[in-house]
C-alpha positions as CSV (number, residue, x, y, z in Angstrom):
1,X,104.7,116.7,-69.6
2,X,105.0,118.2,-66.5
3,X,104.5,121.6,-65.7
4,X,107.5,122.7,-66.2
5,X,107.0,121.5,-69.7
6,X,109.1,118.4,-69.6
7,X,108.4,114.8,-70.5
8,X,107.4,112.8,-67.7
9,X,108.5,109.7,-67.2
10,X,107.0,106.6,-66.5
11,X,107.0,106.1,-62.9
12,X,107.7,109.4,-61.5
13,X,104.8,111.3,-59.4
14,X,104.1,113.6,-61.9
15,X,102.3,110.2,-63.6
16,X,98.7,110.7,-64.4
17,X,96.4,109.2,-62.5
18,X,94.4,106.8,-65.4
19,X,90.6,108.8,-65.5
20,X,88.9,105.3,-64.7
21,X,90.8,105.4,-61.2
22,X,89.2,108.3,-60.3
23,X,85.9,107.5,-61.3
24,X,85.9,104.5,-58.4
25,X,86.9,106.7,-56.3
26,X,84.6,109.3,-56.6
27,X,82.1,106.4,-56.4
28,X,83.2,105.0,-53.1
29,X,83.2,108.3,-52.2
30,X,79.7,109.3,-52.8
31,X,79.0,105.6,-51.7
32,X,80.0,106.7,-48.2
33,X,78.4,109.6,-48.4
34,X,75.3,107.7,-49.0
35,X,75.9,105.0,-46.7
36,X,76.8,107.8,-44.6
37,X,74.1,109.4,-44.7
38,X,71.1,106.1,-44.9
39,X,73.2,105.2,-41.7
40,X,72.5,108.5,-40.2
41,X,69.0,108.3,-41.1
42,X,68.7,104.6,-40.2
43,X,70.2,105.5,-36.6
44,X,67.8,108.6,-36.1
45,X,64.8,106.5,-36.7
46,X,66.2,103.9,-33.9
47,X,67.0,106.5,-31.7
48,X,63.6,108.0,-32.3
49,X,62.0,104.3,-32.2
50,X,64.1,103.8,-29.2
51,X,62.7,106.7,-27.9
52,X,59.3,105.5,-28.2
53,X,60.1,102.5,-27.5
54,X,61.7,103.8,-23.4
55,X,58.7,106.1,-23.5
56,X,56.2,103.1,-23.9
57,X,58.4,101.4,-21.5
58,X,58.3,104.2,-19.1
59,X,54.7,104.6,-19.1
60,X,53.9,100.9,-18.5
61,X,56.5,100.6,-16.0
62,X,54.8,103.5,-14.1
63,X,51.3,101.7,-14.8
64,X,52.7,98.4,-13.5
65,X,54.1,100.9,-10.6
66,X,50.7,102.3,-9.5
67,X,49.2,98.8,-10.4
68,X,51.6,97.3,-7.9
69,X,51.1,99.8,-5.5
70,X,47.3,99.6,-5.9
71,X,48.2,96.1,-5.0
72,X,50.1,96.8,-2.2
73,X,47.5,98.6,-1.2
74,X,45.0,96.3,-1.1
75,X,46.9,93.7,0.2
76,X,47.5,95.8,3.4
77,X,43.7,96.6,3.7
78,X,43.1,92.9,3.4
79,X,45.6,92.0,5.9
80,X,44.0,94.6,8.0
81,X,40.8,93.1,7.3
82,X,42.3,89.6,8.0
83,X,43.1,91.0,11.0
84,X,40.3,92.3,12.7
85,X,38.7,89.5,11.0
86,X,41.0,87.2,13.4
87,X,40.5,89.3,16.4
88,X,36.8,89.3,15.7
89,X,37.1,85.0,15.3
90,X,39.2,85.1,18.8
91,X,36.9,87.2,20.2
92,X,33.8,84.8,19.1
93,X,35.9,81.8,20.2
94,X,36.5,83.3,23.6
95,X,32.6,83.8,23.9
96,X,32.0,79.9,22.8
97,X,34.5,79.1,24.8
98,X,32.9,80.8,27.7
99,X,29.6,79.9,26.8
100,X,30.9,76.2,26.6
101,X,32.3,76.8,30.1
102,X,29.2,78.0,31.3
103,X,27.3,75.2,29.6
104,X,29.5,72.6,31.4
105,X,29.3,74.3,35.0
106,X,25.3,74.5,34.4
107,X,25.4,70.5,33.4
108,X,27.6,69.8,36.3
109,X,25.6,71.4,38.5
110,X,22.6,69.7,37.7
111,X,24.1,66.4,37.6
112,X,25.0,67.3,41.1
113,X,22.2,68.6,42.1
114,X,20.6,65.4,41.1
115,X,22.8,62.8,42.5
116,X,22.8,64.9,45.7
117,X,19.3,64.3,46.0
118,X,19.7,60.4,45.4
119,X,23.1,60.9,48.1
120,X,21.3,62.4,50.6
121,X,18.2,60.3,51.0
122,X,19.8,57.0,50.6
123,X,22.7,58.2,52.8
124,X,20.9,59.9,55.7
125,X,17.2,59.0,55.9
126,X,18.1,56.5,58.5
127,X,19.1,58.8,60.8
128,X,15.8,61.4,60.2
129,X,13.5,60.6,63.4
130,X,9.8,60.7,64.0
131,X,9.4,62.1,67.2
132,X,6.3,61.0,68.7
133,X,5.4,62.1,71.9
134,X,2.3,62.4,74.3
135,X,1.3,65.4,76.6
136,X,-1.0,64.9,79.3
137,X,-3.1,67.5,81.4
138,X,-3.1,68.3,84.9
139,X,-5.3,71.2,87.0
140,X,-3.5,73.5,89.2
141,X,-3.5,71.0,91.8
142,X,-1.5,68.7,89.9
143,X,-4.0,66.1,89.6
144,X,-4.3,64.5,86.4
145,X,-7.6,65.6,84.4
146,X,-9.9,63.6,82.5
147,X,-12.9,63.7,80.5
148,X,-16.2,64.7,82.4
149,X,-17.6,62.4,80.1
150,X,-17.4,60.5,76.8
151,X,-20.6,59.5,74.4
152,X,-21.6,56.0,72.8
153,X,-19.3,56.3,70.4
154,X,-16.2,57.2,73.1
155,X,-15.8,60.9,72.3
156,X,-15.2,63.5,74.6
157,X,-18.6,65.5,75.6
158,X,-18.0,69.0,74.5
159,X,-19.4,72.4,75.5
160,X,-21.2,75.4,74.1
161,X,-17.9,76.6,72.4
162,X,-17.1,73.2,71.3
163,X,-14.4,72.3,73.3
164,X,-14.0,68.9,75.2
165,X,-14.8,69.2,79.2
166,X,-12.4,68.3,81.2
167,X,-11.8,67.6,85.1
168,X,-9.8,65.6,87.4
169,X,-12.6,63.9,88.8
170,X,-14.3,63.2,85.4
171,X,-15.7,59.9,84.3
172,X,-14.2,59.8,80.9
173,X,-10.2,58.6,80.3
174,X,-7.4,61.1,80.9
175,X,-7.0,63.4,78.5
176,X,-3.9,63.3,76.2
177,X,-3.4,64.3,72.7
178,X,-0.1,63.1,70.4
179,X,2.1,65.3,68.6
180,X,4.3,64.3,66.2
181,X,8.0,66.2,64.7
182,X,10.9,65.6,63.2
183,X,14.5,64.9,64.9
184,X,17.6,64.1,63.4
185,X,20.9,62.2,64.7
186,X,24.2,64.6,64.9
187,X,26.2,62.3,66.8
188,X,27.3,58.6,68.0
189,X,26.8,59.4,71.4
190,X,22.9,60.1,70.6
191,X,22.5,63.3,70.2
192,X,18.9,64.4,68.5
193,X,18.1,67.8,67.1
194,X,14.3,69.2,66.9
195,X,12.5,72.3,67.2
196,X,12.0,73.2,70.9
197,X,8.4,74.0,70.2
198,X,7.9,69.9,68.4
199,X,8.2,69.0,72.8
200,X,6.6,71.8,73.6
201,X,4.2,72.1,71.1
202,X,1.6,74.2,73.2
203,X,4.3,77.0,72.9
204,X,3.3,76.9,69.2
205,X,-0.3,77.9,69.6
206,X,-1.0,80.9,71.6
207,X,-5.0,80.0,71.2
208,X,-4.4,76.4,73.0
209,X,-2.0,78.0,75.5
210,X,-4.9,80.5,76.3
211,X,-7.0,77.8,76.5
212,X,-5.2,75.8,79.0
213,X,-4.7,78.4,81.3
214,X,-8.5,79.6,80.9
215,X,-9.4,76.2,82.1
216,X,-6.0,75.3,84.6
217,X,-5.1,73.0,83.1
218,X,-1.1,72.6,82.8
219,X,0.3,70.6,80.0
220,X,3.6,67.8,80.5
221,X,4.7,65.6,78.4
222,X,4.1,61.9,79.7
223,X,6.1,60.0,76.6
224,X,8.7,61.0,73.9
225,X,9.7,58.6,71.4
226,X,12.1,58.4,68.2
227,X,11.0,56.4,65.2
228,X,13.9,55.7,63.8
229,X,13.1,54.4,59.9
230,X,14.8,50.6,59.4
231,X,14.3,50.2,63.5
232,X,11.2,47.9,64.6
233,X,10.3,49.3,68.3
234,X,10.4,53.3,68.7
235,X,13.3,54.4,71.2
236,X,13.1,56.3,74.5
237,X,14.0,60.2,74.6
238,X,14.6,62.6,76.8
239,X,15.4,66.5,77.1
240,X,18.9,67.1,77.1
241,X,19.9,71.2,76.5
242,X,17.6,73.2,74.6
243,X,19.3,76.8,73.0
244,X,18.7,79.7,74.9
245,X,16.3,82.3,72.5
246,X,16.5,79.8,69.2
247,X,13.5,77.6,68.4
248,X,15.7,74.2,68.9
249,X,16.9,71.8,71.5
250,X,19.4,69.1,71.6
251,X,17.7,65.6,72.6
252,X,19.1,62.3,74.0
253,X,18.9,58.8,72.9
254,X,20.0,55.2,72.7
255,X,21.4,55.2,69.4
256,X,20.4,52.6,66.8
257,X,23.8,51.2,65.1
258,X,22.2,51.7,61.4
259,X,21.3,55.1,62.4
260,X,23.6,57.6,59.9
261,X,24.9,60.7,62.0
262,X,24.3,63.9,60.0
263,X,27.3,66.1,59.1
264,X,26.7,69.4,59.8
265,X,27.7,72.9,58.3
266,X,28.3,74.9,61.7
267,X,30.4,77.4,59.8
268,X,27.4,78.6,57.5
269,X,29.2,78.0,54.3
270,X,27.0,76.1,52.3
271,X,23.6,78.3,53.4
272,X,23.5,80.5,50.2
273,X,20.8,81.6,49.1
274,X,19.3,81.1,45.5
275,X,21.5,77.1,46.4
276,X,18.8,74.3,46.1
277,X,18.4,72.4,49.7
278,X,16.4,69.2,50.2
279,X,14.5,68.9,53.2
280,X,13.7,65.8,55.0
281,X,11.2,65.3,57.8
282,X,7.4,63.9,58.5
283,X,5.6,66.8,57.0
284,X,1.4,65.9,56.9
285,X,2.2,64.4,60.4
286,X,0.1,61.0,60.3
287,X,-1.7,61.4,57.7
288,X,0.8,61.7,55.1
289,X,2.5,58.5,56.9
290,X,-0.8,56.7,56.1
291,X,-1.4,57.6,52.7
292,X,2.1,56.3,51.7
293,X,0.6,52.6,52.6
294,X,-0.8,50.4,50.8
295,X,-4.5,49.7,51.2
296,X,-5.0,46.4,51.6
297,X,-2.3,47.4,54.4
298,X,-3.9,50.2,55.8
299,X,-7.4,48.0,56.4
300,X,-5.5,45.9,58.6
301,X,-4.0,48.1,60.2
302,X,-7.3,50.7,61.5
303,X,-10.1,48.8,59.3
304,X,-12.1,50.6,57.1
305,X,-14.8,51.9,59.1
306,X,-12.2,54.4,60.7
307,X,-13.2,58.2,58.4
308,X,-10.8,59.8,60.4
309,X,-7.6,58.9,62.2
310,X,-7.0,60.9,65.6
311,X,-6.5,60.7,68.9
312,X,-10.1,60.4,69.6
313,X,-10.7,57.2,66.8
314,X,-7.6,55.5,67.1
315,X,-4.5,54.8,69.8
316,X,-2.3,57.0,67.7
317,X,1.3,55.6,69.3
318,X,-0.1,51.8,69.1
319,X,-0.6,52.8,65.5
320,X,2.4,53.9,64.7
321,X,4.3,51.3,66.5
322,X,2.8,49.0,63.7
323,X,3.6,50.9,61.0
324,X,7.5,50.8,62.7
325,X,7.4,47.0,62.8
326,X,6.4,46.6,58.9
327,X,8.7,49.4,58.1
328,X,6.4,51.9,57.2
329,X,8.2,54.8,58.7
330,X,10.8,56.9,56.3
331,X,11.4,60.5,55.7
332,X,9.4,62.4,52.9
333,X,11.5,64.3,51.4
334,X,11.0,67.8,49.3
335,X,13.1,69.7,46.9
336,X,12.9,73.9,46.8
337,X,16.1,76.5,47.2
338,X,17.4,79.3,49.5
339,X,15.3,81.9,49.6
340,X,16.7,84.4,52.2
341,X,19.5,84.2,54.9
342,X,19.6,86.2,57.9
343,X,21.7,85.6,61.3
344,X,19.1,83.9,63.1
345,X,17.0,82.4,60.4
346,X,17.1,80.9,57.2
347,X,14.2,80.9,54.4
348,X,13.2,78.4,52.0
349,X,10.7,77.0,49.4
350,X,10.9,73.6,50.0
351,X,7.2,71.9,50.9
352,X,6.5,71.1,54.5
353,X,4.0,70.9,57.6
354,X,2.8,70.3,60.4
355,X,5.1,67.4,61.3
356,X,8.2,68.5,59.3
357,X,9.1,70.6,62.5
358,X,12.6,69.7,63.6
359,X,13.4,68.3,60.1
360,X,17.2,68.8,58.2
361,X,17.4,71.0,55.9
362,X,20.5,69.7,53.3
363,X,22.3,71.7,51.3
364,X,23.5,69.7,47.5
365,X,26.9,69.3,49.7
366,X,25.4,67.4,52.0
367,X,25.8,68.7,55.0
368,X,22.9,70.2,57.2
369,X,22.6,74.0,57.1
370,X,19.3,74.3,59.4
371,X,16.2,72.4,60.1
372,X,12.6,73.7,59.5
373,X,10.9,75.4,62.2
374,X,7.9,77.4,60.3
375,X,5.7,78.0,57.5
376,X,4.6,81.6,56.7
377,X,0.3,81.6,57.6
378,X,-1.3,81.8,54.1
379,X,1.9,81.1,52.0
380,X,2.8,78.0,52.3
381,X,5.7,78.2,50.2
382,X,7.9,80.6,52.5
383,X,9.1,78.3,55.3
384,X,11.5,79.1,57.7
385,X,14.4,77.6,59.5
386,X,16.9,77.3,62.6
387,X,20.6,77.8,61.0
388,X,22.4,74.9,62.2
389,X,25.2,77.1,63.9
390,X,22.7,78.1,66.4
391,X,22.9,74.4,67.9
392,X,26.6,74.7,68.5
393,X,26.2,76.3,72.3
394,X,23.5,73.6,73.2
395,X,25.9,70.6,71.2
396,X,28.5,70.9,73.5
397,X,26.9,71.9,76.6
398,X,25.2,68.5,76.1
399,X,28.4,66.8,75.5
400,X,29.5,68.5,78.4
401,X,26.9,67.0,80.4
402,X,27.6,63.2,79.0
403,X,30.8,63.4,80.0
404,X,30.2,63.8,83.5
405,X,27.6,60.9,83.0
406,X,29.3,58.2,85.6
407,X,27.2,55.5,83.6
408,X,28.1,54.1,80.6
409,X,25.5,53.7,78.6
410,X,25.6,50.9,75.3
């Protein structure tokens, strides 16, 4: 019935539901509700695992942030260290590298120094002279002097202070003493250099000046000879120019065609001091000549009963003609360096003596910077030289005069 108290009929919307009906849906009702409601649990613990989860994330992302910043930060200080590390390696290769260069320039140097030596002495020694010459006394008068008197054994008779006496009427020889030097060829036309005091050698010692004029006695030279080394007879020479305050003069010669001219440095560039020179020459004089020979030689040549070769045991210039013919006469040459260099004069350590006088000094360029003039008394290894330069004015005041020579000479 319906409420108004009437039947209902079947179909109309005042039907009752059937009570089973609403059971189901009360069911799928509270089924929602519970699905509802396990849903909204089930999404608040993901959203609260999610949570976590981002958080977790979060925090390792910020980890892996300052780890790759750490990183970073340590690759920059390794680059940096690279880099100074590379600079410091540059740096070092530039120093081997210099070093290396260094090295090189030292090796080449000696190498040259070396082969300069073996240059210069199988280049030049033929045209390095000994200059042999003879001087011969005469009193104020001009008459020759000679001997007062000679003993058994043909030496001079001496005084009470040792010297020989000497007068022009004396029974004994004339008196003449040999001096030996050193010249050097500068030119094809024959030009020699020397030291000015190796012809004048009594200019050299103010005790045998002082002696000659104590007894009148006025020195000349009577002969002046060249030994030129390779050449069998010894050649004529004669005074050409000598310089005007500088210990040298310019000598004149026939020139032997195997003679080598010496180049030299007139502009003073090679003359540096600390620079090794070689310096050839006749230091020792004869008796450095002699002791080069063989012995069996040597006894041919002044015997064995000779203790002591001068002018007063042996004809010194007959001697060394001998040695000339069996080619005995060649440079000695000496090694040393550059010790000092001044205007006029040039210093060096090279060994010389009496006899070197005159002789080239080479520098490893090989040209001639100076020749020898002087060794320092008592320290023998300070000698000192002419600079070459100082030949210049003499050179061509000497050409000067063989140009106006009317005879041609081979």
């Amino acid at each position: 019935m319906n409420p108004e108290g009437r039947p209902i009929r079947p179909g109309s919307v005042y039907e009752e539901a059937p009570p089973r009906r609403n059971s189901l849906w009360r069911g799928l009702i509270a089924l929602a509700i519970v699905v509802a409601t396990a849903g909204g649990l089930w999404l608040y613990g993901e959203q609260r695992t999610s949570r976590r989860e981002v958080g977790r994330l979060e925090k390792d992302l910020a980890m892996e942030r300052a780890r790759r910043e750490a990183l970073e930060r340590e690759i920059a200080a390794t680059a940096q260290r690279l880099a100074a590390y590379r600079q410091d390696a540059e740096a070092l290769v530039e120093v081997r590298r210099h070093q290396l260069t260094q090295l090189e320039h030292t090796v080449r140097v000696l190498e040259t120094e070396r082969d300069a030596g073996e240059r210069i002495i199988a280049t030049y020694s033929s045209g390095v002279a000994l200059i042999q010459g003879v001087v011969a006394y005469d009193d104020t008068a001009g008459r020759p002097l000679r001997y007062a008197a000679v003993d058994a054994r043909s030496r001079p008779t001496r005084g009470l202070l040792g010297a020989p006496l000497m007068a022009a009427d004396g029974a004994g020889p004339p008196v003449r003493t040999t001096f030996l030097g050193t010249g050097f060829l500068v030119s094809r036309d024959g030009a020699v250099l020397t030291s000015r005091h190796v012809v004048r050698p009594w200019d050299a010692d103010p005790s045998l000046a002082m002696y000659l004029e104590q007894e009148g006695a006025k020195p000349r030279v009577a002969h002046l000879r060249a030994f030129f080394p390779g050449i069998p007879d010894p050649l004529s020479l004669r005074v050409d120019k000598a310089a005007a305050t500088a210990d040298l003069i310019v000598l004149r010669v026939t020139p032997p065609r195997s003679a080598s001219v010496l180049p030299l440095d007139m502009e003073g560039a090679d003359a540096v001091p600390g620079r090794p020179v070689i310096v050839l020459g006749y230091p020792g004089g004869l008796d450095l000549l002699l002791a080069r020979v063989r012995p069996a030689l040597l006894d041919t040549l002044i015997g064995p009963s000779v203790a002591e070769v001068n002018d007063a045991t042996v004809d010194v210039p007959a001697l060394l003609e001998k040695l000339s013919r069996r080619g005995q006469i060649r440079p000695y040459p000496t090694w040393g360096r550059l010790t000092d260099k001044q205007p006029h004069q040039l210093a060096h350590d090279a060994e010389t003596g009496v006899g070197g006088s005159g002789g080239p000094i080479f520098a490893t360029s090989g040209r001639v910077i100076g020749l020898t003039t002087a060794v320092v008394r008592d320290f023998d290894s300070a000698a000192l030289a002419v600079p070459v330069r100082e030949a210049l004015e003499p050179l061509a005041q000497a050409r000067r005069s063989v140009s106006r020579d009317p005879v041609r000479r081979p």
